[in-house]
N, C-alpha and C positions, 0 to 999 in steps of 0.2 A: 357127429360131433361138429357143432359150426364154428368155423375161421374166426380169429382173430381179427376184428378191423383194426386197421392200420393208422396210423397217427403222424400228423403231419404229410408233407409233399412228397412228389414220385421218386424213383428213385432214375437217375439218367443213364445210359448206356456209352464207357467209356471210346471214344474214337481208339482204337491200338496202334493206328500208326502213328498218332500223338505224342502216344504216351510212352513210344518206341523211342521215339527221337528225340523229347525232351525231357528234362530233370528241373525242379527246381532247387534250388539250394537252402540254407538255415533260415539265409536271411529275406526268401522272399524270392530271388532271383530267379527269371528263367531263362537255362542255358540250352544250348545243342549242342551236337557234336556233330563235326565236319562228314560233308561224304566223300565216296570214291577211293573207300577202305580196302573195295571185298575182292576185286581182280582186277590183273594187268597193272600191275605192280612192280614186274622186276628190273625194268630199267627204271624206277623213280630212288631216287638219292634216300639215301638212309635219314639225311635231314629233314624232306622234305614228309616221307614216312612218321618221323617223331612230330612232326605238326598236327598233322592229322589226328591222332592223340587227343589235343587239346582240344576242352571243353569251349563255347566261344555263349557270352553271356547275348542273349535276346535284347536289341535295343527300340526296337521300333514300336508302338505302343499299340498298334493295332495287331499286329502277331503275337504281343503278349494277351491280347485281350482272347483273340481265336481261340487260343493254346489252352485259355483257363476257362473255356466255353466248351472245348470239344473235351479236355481231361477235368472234369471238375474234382475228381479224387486226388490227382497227381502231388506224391507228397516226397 
């Protein structure tokens, strides 16, 4: 039985550690989230812990550009 040719362009191989780190939002946005989550943690302030938390929006326009070069699915 012969294959299906394909239609249209290749298909590109997601970076993971990209697509780990970053999110983009509704409107377009791309954010990250902070490191220095995962240990050696128990003398940092409970506040300082709730920061880390937050998401921090991508402003620089060449890391946005990388970001939507190495995740081109990233939704």
């Amino acid at each position: 039985m012969a294959r299906k040719q394909r239609q249209g362009k290749y298909k590109i191989k997601t970076h993971k550690g990209t697509s780990k780190r970053f999110r983009l939002t509704g409107t377009g946005m791309v954010v990250r989230t902070k490191g220095g989550k995962s240990h050696l943690r128990r003398r940092t302030s409970d506040r300082t812990k709730a920061l880390l938390a937050e998401m921090i929006p991508v402003k620089a326009r060449g890391i946005i550009k990388r970001v939507k070069r190495l995740a081109p699915y990233l939704h």
